[in-house]
VOKE-976660 format. One record per residue (C-alpha): residue in three letters; x, y, z. Coordinates in steps of 0.1 Angstrom, whole numbers, padded with zeros to 4 digits, always signed. Layout:
ALAXYZ
...
// end
This chain:
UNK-0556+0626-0466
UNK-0539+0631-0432
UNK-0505+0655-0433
UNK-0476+0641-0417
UNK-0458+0668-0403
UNK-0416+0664-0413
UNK-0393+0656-0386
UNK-0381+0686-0361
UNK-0346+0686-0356
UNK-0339+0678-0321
UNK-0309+0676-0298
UNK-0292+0646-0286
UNK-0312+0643-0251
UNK-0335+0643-0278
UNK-0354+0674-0270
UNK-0359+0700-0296
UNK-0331+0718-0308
UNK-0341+0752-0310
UNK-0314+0771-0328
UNK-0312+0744-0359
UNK-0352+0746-0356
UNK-0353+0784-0360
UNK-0325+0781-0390
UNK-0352+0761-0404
UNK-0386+0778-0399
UNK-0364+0809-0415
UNK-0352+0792-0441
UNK-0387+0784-0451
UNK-0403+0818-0448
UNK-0372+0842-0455
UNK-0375+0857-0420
UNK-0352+0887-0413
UNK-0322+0889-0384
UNK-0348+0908-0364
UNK-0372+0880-0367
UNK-0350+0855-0358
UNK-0341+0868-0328
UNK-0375+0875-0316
UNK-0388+0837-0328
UNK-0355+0828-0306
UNK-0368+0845-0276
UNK-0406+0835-0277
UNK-0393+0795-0282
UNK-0370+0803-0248
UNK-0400+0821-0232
UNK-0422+0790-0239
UNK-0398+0761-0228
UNK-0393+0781-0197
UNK-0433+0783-0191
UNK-0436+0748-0199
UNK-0406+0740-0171
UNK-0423+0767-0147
UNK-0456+0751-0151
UNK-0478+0733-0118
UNK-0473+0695-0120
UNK-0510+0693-0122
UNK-0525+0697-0159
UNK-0559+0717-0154
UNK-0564+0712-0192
UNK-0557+0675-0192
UNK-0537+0678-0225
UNK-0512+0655-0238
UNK-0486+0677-0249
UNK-0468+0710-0239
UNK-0468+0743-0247
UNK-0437+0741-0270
UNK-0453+0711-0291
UNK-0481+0732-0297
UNK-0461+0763-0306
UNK-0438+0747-0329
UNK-0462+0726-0349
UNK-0487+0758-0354
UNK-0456+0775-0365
UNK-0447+0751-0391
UNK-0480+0754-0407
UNK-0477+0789-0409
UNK-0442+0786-0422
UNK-0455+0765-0450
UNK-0480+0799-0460
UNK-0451+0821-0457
UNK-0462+0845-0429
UNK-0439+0871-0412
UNK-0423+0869-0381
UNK-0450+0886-0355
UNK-0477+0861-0367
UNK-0448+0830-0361
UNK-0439+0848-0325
UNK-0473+0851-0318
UNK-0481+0818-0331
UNK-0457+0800-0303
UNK-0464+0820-0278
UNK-0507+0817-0278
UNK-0509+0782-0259
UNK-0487+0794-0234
UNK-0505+0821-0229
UNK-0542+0800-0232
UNK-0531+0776-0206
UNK-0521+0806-0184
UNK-0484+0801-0183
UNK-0478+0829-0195
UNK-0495+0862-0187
UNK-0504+0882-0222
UNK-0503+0918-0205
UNK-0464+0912-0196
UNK-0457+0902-0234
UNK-0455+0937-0246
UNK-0426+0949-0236
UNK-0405+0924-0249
UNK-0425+0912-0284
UNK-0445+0946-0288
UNK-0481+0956-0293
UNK-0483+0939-0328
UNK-0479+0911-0315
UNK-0496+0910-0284
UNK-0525+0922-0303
UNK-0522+0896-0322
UNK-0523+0871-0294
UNK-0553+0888-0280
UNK-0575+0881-0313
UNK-0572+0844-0314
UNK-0582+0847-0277
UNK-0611+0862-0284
UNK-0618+0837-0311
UNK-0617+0811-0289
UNK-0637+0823-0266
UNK-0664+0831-0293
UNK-0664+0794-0302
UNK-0666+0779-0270
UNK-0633+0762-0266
UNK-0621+0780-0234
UNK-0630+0764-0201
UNK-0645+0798-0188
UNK-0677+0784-0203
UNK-0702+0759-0192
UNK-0704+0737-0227
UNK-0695+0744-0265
UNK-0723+0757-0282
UNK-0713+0731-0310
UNK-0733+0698-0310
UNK-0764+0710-0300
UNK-0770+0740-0321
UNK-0791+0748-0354
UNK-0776+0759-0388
UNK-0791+0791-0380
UNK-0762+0793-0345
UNK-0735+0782-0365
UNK-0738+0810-0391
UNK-0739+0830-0361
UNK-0709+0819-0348
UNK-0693+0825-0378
UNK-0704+0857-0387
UNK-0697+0863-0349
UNK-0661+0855-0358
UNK-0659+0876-0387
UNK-0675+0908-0370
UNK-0642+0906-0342
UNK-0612+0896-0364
UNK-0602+0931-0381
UNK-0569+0912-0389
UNK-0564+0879-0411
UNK-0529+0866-0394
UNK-0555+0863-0364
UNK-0578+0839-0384
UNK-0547+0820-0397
UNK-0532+0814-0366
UNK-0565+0801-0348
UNK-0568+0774-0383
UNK-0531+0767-0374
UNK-0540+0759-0338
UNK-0570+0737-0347
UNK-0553+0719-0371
UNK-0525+0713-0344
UNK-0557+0706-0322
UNK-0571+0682-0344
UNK-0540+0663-0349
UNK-0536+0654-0318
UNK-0569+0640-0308
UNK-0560+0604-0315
UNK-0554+0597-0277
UNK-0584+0621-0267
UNK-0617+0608-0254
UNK-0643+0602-0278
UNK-0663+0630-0266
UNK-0637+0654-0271
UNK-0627+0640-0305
UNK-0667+0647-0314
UNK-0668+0685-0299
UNK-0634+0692-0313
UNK-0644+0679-0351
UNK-0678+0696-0351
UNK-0665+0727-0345
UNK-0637+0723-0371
UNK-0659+0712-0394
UNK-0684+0736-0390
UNK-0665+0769-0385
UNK-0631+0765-0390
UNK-0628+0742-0423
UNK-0652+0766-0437
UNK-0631+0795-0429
UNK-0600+0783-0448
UNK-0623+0774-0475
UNK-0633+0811-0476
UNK-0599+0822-0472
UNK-0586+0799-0501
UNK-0562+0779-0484
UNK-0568+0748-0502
UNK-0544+0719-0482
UNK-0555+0734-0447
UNK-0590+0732-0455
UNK-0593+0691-0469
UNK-0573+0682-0439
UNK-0595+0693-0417
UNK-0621+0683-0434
UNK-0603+0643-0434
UNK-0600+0644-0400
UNK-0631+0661-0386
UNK-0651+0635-0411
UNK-0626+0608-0394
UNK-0641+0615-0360
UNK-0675+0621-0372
UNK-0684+0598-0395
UNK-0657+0568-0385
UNK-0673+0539-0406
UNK-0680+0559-0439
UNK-0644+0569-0434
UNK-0631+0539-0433
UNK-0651+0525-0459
UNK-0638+0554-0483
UNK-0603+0549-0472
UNK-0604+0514-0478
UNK-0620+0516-0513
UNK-0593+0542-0524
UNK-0566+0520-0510
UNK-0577+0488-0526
UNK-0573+0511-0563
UNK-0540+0528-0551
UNK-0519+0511-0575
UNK-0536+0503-0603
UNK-0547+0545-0602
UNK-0513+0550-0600
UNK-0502+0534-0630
UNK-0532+0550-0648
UNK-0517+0579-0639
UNK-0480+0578-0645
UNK-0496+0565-0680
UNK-0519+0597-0684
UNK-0492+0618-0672
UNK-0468+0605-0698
UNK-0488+0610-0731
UNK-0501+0648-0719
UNK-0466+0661-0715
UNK-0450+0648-0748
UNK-0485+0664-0768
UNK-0476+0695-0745
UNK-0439+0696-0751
UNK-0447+0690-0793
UNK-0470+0719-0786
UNK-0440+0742-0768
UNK-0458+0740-0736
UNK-0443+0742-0709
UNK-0459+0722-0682
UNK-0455+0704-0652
UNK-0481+0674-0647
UNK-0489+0656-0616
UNK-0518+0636-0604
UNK-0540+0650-0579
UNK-0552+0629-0544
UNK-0591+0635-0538
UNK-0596+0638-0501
UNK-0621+0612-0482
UNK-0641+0637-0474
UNK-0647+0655-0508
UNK-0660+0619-0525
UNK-0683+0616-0496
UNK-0696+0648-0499
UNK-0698+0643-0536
UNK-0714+0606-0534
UNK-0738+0620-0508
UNK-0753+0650-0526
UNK-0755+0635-0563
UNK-0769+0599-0542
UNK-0743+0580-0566
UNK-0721+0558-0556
UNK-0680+0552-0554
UNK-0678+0540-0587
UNK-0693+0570-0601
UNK-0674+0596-0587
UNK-0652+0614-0617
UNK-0626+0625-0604
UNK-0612+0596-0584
UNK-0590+0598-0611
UNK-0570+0630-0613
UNK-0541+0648-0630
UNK-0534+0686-0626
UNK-0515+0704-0654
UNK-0495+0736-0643
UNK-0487+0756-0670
UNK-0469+0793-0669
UNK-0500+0817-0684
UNK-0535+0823-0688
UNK-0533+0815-0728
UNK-0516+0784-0720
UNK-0544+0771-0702
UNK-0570+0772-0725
UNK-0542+0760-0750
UNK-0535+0731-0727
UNK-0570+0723-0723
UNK-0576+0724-0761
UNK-0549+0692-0761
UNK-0568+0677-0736
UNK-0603+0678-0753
UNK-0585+0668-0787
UNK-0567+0634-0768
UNK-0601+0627-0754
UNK-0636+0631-0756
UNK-0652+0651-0730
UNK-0683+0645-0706
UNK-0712+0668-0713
UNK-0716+0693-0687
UNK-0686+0683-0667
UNK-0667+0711-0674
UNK-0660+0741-0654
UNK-0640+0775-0663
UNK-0632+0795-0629
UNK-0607+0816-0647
UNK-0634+0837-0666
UNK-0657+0832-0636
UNK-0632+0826-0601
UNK-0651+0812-0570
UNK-0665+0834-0545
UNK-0630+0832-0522
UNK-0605+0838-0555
UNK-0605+0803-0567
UNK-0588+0803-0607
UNK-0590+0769-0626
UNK-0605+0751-0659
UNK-0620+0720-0650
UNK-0627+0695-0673
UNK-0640+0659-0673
UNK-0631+0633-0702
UNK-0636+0599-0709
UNK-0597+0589-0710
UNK-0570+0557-0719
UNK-0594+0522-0714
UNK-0625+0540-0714
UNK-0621+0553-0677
UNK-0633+0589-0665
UNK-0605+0612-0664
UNK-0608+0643-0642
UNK-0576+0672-0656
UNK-0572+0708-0639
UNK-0556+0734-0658
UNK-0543+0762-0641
UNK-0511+0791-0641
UNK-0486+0787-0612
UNK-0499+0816-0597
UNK-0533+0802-0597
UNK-0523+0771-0578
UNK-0503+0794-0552
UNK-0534+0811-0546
UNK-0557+0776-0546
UNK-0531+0764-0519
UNK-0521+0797-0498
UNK-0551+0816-0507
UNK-0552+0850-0493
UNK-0517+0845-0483
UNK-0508+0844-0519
UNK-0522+0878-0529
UNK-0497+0896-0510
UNK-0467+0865-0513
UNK-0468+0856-0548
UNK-0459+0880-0576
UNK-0469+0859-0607
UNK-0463+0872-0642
UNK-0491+0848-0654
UNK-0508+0877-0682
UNK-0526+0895-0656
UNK-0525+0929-0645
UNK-0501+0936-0618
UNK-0512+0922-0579
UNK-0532+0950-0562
UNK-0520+0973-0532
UNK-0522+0955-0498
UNK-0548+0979-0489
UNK-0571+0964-0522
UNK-0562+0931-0508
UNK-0577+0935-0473
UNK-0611+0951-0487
UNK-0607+0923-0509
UNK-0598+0900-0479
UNK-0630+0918-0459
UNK-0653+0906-0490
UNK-0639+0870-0488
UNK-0649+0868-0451
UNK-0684+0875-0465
UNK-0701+0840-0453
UNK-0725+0825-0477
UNK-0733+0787-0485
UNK-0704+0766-0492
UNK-0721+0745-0516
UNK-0733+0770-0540
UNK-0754+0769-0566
UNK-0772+0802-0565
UNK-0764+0834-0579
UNK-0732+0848-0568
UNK-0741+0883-0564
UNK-0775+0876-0548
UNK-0755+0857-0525
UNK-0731+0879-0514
UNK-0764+0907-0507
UNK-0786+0879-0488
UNK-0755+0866-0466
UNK-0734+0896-0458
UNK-0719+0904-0422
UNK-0737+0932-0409
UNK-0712+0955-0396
UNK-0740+0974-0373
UNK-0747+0937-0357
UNK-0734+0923-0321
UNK-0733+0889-0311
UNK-0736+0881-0272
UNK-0743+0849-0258
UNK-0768+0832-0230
UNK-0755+0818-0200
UNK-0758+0783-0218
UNK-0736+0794-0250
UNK-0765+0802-0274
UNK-0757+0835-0294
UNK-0781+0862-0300
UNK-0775+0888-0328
UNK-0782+0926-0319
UNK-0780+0956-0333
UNK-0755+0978-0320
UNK-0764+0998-0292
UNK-0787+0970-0277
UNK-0793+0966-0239
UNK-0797+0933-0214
UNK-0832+0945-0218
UNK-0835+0939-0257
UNK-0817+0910-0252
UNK-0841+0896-0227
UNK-0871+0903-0254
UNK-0854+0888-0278
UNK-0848+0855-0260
UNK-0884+0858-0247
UNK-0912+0881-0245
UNK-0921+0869-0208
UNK-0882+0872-0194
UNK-0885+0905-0209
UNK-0916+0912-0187
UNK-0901+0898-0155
UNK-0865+0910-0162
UNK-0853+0933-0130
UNK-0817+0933-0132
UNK-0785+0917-0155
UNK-0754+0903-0149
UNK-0728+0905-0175
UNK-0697+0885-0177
UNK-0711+0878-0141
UNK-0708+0917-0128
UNK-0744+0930-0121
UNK-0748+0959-0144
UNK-0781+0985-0152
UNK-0806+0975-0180
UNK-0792+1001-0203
UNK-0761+0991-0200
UNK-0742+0990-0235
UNK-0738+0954-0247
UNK-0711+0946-0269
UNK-0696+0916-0285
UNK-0691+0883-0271
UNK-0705+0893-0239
UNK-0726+0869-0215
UNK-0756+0882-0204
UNK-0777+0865-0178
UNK-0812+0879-0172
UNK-0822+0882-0136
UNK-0856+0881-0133
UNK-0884+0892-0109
UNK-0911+0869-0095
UNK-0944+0888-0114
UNK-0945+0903-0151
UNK-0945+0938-0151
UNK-0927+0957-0171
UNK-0920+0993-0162
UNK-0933+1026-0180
UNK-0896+1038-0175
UNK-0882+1015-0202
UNK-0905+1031-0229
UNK-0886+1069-0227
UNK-0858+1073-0253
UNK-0844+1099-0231
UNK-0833+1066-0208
UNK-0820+1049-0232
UNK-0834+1013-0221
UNK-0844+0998-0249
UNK-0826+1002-0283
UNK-0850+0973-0306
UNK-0883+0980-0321
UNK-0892+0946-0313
UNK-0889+0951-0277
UNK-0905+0983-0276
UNK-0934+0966-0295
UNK-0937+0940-0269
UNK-0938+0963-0241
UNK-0962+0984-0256
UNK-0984+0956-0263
UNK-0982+0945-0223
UNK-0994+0980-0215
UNK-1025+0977-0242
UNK-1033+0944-0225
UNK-1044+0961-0190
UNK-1075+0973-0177
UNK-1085+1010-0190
UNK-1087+1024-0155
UNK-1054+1010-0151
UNK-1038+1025-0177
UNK-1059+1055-0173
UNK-1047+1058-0142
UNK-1008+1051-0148
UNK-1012+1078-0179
UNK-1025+1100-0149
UNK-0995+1097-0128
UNK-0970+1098-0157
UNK-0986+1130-0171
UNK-0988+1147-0134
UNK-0951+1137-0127
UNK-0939+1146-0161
UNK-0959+1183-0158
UNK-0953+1188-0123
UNK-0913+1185-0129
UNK-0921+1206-0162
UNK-0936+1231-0140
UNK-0971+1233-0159
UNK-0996+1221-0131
UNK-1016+1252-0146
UNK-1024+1235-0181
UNK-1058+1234-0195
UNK-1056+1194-0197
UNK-1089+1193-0212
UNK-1081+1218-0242
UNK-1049+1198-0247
UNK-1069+1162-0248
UNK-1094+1180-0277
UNK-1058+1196-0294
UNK-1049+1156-0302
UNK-1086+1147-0313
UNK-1092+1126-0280
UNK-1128+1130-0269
UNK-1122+1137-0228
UNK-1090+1139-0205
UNK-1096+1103-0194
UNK-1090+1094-0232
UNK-1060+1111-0228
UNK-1046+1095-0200
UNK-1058+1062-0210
UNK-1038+1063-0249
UNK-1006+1075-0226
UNK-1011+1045-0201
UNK-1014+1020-0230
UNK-0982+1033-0249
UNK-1008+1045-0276
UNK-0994+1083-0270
UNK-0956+1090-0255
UNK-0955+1115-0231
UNK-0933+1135-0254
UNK-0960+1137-0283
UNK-0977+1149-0252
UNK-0956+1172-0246
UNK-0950+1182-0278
UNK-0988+1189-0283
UNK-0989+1212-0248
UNK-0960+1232-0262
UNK-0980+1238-0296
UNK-1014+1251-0272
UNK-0995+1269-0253
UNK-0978+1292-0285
UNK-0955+1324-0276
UNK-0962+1328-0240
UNK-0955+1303-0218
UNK-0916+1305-0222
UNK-0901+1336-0235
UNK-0872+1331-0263
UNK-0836+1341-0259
UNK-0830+1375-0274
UNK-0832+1372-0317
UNK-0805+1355-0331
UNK-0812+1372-0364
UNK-0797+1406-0383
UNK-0797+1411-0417
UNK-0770+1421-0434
UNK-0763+1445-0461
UNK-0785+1438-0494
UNK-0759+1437-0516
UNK-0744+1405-0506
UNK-0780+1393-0507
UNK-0774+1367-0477
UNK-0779+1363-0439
UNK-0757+1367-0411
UNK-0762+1357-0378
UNK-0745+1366-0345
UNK-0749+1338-0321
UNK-0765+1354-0283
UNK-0760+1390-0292
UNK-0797+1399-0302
UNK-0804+1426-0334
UNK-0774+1443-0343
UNK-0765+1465-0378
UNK-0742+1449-0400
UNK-0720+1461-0425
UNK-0695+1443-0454
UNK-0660+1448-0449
UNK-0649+1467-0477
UNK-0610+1456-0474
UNK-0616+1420-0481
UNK-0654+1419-0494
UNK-0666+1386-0478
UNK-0689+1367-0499
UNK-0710+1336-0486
UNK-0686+1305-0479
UNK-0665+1324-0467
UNK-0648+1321-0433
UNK-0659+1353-0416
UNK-0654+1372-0383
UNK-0671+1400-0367
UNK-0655+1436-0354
UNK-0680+1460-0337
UNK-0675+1493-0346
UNK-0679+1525-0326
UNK-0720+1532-0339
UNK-0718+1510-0374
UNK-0729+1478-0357
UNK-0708+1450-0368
UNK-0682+1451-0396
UNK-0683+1417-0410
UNK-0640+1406-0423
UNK-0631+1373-0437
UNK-0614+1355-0411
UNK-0580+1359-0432
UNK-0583+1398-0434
UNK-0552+1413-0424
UNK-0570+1440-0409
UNK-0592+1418-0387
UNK-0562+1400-0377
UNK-0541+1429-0365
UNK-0577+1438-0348
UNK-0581+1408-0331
UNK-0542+1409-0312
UNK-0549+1449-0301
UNK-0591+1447-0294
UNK-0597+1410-0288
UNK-0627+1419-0270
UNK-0645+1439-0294
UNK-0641+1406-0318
UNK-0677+1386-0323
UNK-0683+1350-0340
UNK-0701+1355-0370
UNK-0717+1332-0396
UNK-0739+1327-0428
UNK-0765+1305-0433
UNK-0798+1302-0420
UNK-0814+1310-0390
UNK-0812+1285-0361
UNK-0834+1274-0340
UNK-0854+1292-0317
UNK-0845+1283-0280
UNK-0863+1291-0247
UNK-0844+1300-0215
UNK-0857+1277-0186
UNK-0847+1278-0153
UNK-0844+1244-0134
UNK-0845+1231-0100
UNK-0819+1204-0087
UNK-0824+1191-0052
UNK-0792+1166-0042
UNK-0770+1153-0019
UNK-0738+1169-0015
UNK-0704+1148-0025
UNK-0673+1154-0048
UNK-0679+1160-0083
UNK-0715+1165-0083
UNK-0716+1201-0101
UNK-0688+1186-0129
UNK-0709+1156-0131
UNK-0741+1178-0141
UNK-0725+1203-0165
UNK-0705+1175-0183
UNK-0742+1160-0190
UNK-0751+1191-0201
UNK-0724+1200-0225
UNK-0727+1164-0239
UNK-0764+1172-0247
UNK-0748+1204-0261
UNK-0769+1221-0235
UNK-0756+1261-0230
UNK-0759+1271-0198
UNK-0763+1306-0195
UNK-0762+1310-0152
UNK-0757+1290-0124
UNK-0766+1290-0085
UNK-0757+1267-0057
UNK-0770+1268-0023
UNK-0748+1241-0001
UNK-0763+1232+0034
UNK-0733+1218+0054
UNK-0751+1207+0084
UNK-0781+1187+0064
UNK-0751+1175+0036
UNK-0775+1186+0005
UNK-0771+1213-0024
UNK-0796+1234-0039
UNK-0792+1246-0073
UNK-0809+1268-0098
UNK-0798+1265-0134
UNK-0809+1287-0164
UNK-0805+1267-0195
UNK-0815+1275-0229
UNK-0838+1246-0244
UNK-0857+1239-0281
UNK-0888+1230-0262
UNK-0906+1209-0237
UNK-0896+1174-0250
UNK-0857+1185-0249
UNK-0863+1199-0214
UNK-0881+1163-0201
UNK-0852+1141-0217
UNK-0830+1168-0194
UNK-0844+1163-0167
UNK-0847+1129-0168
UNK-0810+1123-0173
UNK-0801+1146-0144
UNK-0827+1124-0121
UNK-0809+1093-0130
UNK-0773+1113-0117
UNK-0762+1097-0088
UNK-0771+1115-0056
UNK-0796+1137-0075
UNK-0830+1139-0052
UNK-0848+1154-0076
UNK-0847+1179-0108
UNK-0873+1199-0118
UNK-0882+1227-0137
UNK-0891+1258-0114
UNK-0925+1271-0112
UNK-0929+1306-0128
UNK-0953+1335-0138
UNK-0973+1325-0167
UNK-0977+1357-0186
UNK-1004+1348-0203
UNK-1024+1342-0171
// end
């Protein structure tokens, strides 16, 4: 069932005439002044692109710019859209084919609708279709790609209008394959028919999705097509005047009945009876609803009245019926479907639905915020319902069906917390957010993870913790031996984001020689103390404080990944106790017992407290703190009038306050920063800090103009020694950093 598009009007040099054209797109769609004049413009801005436009034809198309733009306009027209999505609509091949430049759009059709413009472009790049790519990923790929493409699709398009106007532009794209190469008429109809028929089938849009489905079947399949079409039109007229006979006998029972109903028969597309014939193995013959009449009827209770007619005229087939009004299809679908053995003894397919259900099986999510039907049901939702609604309709699962809906919709949903990047050969690997080239590599294959030594995304070289997000490309560079590097096992640098990954690593290190990895757990336990400062540690007490039998076991569970350094570290902190670090000053004072709570005073150190007894602050409340001339601190709520007159004559003697409990105990550490000099450094190291939420409580700098280096000595307040090594490994990996270290101190307990 191919559409044929209704004539444009056109002028009499017999191109298109766009004023009368625009008249009619807004007749269609009810399109305001404003809209007019902004279709006007973006037609204008198109035929001048096309004029402007190199002689050559990089794309090797057939038609221009404007064809493209008007027809996807017209399709959109027909599902009633606004005026952005029709301006962005006609301008998107322009701006595909790069005769028009998107970022210069703005200014004169605004951010809506560039944005607009900018979704279906990512769409298409997502699917393969732009020539920035090698190959389409379609043709070669597993079921197991294709749902990742689609779920791919649905994690980027956070607004519908950009999914309809990518199905408007592959319907225009499909039409017009008929003078296309047969390779392109193959890559074009698999992806259509395995991502984009689909998605109008999940967005409900009934008409869009069976002609793609026609024509993407018509270039796939071209014998069984033809065999179809030929079969259905060697029964078109005797169907018809089945049909006109059917139609004729239901509407006078109807209209006895006070019904009022409007009956037409109902085309099957080739695609659905091969579908059908194909899963139940049957053949042509015994395909039901070959023969087809839909009844439209004005409410809910007149459907299952009508279909009480129907079942009374005729006798119905056993399990052939089908109610989707008390249980709709997964994308909205409303119908009763019913199967009966009709006039001459020949199976009779009838659908039953409202008006507004057949605005929503034919617009589908266009009709939930379009149609206002007064069918029975509760008023249409808010647009907001609608898009969470929309968002659950976008949830892919198997088109077929057959399984339960709920478990479905569990088993199959997008996960939101997923990327989707693709190999240099169009493959797409899901991640989970946050992943690296390095997990990527892993997850393509445990040996390029091994070799991997560098990345390129989107072709720019980039580090192996680099963010990936998206759509991105990632090409693994790879080294000539496996060895992956201890470095990518520390959280604090952030290489490796998948368990999966780590696991494989980890298992590479288990894999050596134990006086290998007892000596790489050597030198990653002497760096790791030496920058720590705690060369003086009794090793062999801290090997026997994590039940290992001898330092060498130590060393040897550290080189194999067995023990992190930070458990390591963790462990040293517990021997040591109290005295290798003293804390920052008590944090804690108790306050008066008849509140009954605590209240601390962040870096003052034990201080007497005392309840305001103007505003009598309870717990909860938001509180400030005044010290007093030899009461300690009185403790206001924070709206106290007295505190705030306070606070504009004494702001000095004002002090932050709060209930709760105690925090955490902290250790002031000095640290050691070696680096060469150059602008920024000293911003770049305290915005790392305060990022960390690091305080720093004093700072020193030592600058040696002649050599071009800095010295710096940094008192920081720390939880304990595994905060401090993830510090100073972030500041190492600061550009121009030589080295940072803690700095080597009187042990008091020595």
């Amino acid at each position: 069932m191919v559409k044929v598009r209704a004539d444009i009007p056109v002028s009499a040099s017999g191109d298109l005439d766009v004023p009368a054209w625009i008249e009619h797109i807004c007749a269609l769609t009810q399109v305001d002044e404003p809209g007019r004049v902004e279709l006007l413009k973006a037609t204008q801005a198109v035929q001048k692109a096309d004029r402007n436009a190199p002689a050559d034809n990089p794309w090797e198309l057939s038609h221009t710019s404007l064809e493209a733009g008007v027809e996807m306009v017209e399709i959109l027209a027909d599902l009633k859209l606004d005026s952005e999505t029709l301006v962005a609509a006609m301008l998107y091949r322009a701006v595909r084919e790069l005769k028009l430049n998107v970022d210069d759009l703005e200014k004169t059709f605004g951010e809506t609708c560039v944005k607009l413009v900018r979704g279906v472009m990512g769409m298409a790049a997502i699917t393969g279709m732009r020539n920035d790519t090698a190959t389409s990923v379609f043709g070669r790929e597993s079921e197991e790609q294709t749902e990742k493409v689609r779920k791919m699709l649905v994690a980027m398009v956070d607004d519908v209008r950009v999914a309809l106007i990518k199905l408007a532009e592959r319907t225009f794209a499909i039409r017009a394959l008929k003078d296309a190469s047969n390779e392109k008429r193959v890559r074009v109809a698999k992806e259509v028919s395995e991502v984009y028929a689909p998605l109008a089938h999940r967005l409900g849009i009934g008409h869009i999705k069976w002609e793609l489905e026609d024509l993407a079947f018509r270039y796939l399949h071209p014998e069984e097509y033809k065999r179809i079409a030929k079969l259905l039109d060697e029964r078109r007229l005797d169907r018809q005047d089945y049909i006109d006979s059917v139609v004729t006998t239901l509407d006078k029972e109807l209209s006895d009945a006070n019904i009022d109903a409007t009956i037409m028969g109902r085309a099957k597309h080739i695609y659905s009876i091969w579908r059908k014939m194909q899963r139940k193995a049957i053949g042509f013959s015994q395909v039901y609803d070959i023969r087809a009449v839909r009844v439209l009827v004005p409410t809910v209770r007149d459907c299952y009245a009508a279909l009480g007619i129907v079942h009374s005229l005729w006798r119905n087939i056993p399990n052939e019926f089908d109610d989707y009004i008390a249980s709709p299809k997964e994308n909205g679908y409303r119908s009763l479907h019913t199967a009966v053995i009709g006039p001459q003894q020949k199976i009779l397919e009838v659908q039953i639905r409202s008006e507004a259900m057949h605005q929503e099986a034919e617009f589908g999510v266009c009709a939930h915020w379009l149609y206002k039907g007064t069918d029975g049901d509760p008023q249409e939702d808010s647009y907001e319902q609608k898009i969470a609604w929309l968002r659950q309709v976008l949830d892919w699962h198997d088109e077929v069906g057959g399984g339960n809906p709920l478990e479905d919709h569990l088993s199959h949903g997008i996960e939101q917390d997923r990327i989707y990047v693709f190999t240099p050969d169009g493959h797409i690997v899901d991640l989970p957010q946050g992943a690296t080239p390095l997990d990527f590599a892993y997850q393509v294959h445990t040996d390029i993870g091994h070799c991997c030594r560098g990345a390129k995304v989107n072709g720019r070289i980039v580090p192996l913790n680099h963010r990936l997000k998206t759509s991105d490309q990632v090409e693994i560079l790879k080294g000539k031996r496996e060895s992956p590097s201890r470095d990518w096992l520390s959280p604090a640098l952030g290489y490796l984001r998948t368990s999966r990954a780590r696991a494989k690593v980890q298992q590479w290190f288990k894999m050596q020689a134990r006086e290998q990895n007892i000596a790489d757990g050597r030198a990653m336990l002497d760096r790791e103390f030496r920058r720590l400062a705690l060369a003086d540690l009794d090793f062999d007490k801290l090997a026997k404080t994590m039940n290992l039998n001898s330092l060498d076991d130590l060393y040897a569970a550290v080189g194999a990944s067995d023990l992190g350094v930070h458990q390591v570290l963790n462990a040293a902190q517990r021997l040591l106790g109290s005295y290798e670090s003293q804390p920052v000053v008590s944090l804690t004072s108790k306050a008066s017992t008849d509140v009954g709570a605590d209240i601390y005073i962040d870096g003052v150190g034990n201080l007497m407290t005392s309840i305001a007894k103007c505003c009598h602050p309870v717990p909860g409340d938001a509180i400030l703190g005044y010290i007093t001339q030899g009461r300690g601190v009185s403790v206001h709520r924070q709206d106290c009038q007295n505190v705030m007159h306070l606070s504009e004559d004494e702001p000095e003697r004002m002090i932050k306050v709060d209930w709760g409990q105690a925090p955490q105990q902290s250790y002031s550490v000095d640290i050691l920063v070696e680096a060469f000099d150059r602008h920024g450094l000293l911003r770049d190291i305290t915005t790392m800090l305060d990022k960390d939420r690091i305080n720093i409580s004093a700072l020193q700098t030592l600058s040696d103009k002649r050599l071009n280096t800095v010295d710096m000595q940094i008192t920081i307040e720390i939880s304990g020694f595994e905060e401090l090594s993830r510090i100073l490994a972030r500041l190492n990996q600061l550009p121009n950093i030589a080295s940072a270290r803690r700095k080597q101190g009187h042990n008091p307990a020595q």
